[in-house]
N, C-alpha and C positions, 0 to 999 in steps of 0.2 A: 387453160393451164392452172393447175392449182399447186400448193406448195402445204407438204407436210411432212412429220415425222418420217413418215414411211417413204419418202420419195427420195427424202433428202439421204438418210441409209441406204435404201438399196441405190444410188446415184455416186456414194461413196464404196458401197461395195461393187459396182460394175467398174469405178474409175480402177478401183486396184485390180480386178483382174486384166481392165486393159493394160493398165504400167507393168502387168507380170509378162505377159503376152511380148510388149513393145521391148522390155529388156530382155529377153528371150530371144527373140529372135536376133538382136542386134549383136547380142554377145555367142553366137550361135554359128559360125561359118555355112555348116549347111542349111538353117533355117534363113539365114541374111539371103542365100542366093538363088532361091524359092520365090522371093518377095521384091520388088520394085522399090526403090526410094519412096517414090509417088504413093504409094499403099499402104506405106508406114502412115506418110502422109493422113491417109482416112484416118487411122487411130488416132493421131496424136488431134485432131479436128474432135472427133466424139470423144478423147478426154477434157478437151477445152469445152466445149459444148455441156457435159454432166456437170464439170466444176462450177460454170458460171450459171447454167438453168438447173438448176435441181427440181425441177416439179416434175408433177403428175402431168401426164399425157395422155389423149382420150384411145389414143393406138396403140399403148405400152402397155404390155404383158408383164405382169410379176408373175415371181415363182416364191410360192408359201411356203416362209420358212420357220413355224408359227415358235416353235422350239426357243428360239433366238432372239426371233423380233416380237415375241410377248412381252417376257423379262422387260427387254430395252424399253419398249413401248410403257408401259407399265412405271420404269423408273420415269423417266423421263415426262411424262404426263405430271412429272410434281410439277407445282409449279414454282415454289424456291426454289429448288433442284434446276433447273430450266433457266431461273433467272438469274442464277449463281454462273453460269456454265456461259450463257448467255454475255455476261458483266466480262469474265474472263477471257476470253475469245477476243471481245472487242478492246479491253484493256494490251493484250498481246498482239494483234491487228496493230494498232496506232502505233504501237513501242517500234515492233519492224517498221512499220513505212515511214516512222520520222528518221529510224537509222539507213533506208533506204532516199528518203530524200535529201539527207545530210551527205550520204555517200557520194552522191548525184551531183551534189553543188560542188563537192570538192572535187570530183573529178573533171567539171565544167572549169574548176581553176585551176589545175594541177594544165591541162589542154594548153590551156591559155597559156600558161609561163610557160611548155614544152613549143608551143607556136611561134614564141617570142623569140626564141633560141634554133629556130630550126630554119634552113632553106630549102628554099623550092628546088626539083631536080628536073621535074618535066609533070608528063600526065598520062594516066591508064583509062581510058574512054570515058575521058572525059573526067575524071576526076584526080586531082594535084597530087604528089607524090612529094613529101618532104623529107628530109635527113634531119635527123637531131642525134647528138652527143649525150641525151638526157633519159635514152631508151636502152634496152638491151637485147632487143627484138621485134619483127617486125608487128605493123599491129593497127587495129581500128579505134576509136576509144571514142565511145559515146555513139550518139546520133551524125558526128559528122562525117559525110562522104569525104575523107581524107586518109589518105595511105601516111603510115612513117615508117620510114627505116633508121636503123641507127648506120652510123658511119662506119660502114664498114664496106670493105670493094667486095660484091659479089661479084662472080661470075655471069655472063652472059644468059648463061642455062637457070640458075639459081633465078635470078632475077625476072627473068619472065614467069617461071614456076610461081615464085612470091605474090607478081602483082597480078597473076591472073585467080591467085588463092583470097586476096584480100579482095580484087573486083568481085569477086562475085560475091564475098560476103555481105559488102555494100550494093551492090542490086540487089538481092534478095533479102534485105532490111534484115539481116539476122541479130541485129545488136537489139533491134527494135522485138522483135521477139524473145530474145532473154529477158528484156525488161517487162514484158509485158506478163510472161513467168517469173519472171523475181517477185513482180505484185501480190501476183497470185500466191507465191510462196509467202508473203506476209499476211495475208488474209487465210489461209490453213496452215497457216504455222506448228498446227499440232497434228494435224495429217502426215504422218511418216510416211508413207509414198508418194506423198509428192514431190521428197526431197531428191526421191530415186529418178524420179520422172524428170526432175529437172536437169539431173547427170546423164540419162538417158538423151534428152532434149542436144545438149553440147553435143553428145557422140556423132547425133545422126547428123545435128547441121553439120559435123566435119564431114564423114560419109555422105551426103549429098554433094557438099562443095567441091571432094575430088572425084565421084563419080560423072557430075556433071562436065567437070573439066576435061577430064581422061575423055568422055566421049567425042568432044570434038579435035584429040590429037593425036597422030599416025604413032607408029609404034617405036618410033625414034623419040620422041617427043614423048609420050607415054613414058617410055624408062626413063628419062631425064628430071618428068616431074616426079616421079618414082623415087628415083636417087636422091631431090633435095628434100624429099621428107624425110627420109631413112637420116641425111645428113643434121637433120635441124631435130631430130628427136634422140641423138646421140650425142650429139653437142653437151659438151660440157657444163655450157653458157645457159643450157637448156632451165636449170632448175632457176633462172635469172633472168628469163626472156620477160618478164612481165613487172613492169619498175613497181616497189619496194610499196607506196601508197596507193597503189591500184590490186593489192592482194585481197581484200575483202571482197572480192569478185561479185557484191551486191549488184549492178547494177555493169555495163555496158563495155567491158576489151573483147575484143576478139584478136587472140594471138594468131599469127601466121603459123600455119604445118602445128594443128596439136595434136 
């Protein structure tokens, strides 16, 4: 594997036609039901894959686009040019990841004092279920496998819908994959589609997490988790589900029903 100009272009031009591709179909009813969860899957793998190896490959086929990538090539071969471009990138890199690790630490504290204030209610396979007065929605926050609800009496129906929406976020590390796109989102900070990928990225893990759920419940149970999306996305409370120091969404909530 080698690593150049030309690899590193046309690696950012493949990623964006995947991201047109992926928000295409996602936002597409008849294109989504053409297509498997698991299949998006492969895309969103081969954008991760071009983002993070950009090189040449001795099995990869370009298509000469001499028109384009002369100019580009051409500028870019300065080498002040280069080293200017170079300097900035990395200056904007470090800016996001220290606001991304600042973000981080306070949500690690914000946890804590919401931990300190909340009780235990029971457990969803295996993972603890707390009440807090300090939330306004149900929710995941950070790396830890911990469910919170705020106090409020749900329903029977509501409440199973909830914690089988937040289990499965927490088995399937999805917090841990926002974050591990939020990074990346600071290391191509000036890459415009991958802010779309990252919006795209939220959609599907919602779209996975109820698809997978819906499959293993009969059609009584099916409308009921049905009904508490429909209820928790019309909620009033809704534009408030998400306490007030966790909006910069840098790094790691996953809201219940988004």
């Amino acid at each position: 594997m080698t690593f150049s100009l030309t690899s590193f272009f046309s690696g950012l031009c493949s990623v964006t036609l995947f991201i047109m591709c992926f928000g295409f179909i996602l936002r597409h009813k008849k294109a989504y039901k053409y297509f498997r969860t698991d299949a998006l899957l492969l895309i969103i793998c081969l954008i991760f894959i071009r983002l993070l190896f950009p090189f040449e490959h001795a099995h990869m086929i370009y298509i000469p686009i001499q028109k384009v990538m002369n100019p580009l090539l051409d500028f870019f071969n300065q080498t002040h040019v280069v080293k200017l471009l170079i300097l900035l990138w990395l200056m904007g890199s470090a800016i996001f990841l220290i606001y991304f690790v600042k973000d981080y630490i306070h949500t690690e504290y914000i946890y804590k004092k919401i931990m300190k204030q909340s009780q235990i209610v029971g457990y969803r396979q295996s993972y603890p279920v707390y009440k807090s007065n300090l939330i306004y929605g149900p929710c995941v926050i950070g790396l830890h496998k911990t469910i919170l609800l705020p106090e409020i009496d749900f329903s029977e129906s509501d409440l199973n819908s909830i914690l089988a929406h937040e289990s499965y976020h927490i088995k399937k590390n999805h917090n841990l994959i926002k974050g591990i796109l939020n990074i990346i989102c600071c290391i191509y900070w000036w890459f415009i589609p991958i802010y779309f990928f990252k919006k795209y990225i939220f959609l599907y893990l919602e779209m996975k997490t109820d698809d997978s759920i819906i499959q293993n419940l009969d059609e009584k149970e099916s409308f009921a988790y049905m009904q508490t999306l429909i209820q928790f996305r019309s909620n009033p409370l809704r534009n408030h589900s998400r306490p007030i120091f966790l909006q910069m969404d840098l790094f790691l909530i996953t809201e219940s029903i988004t």
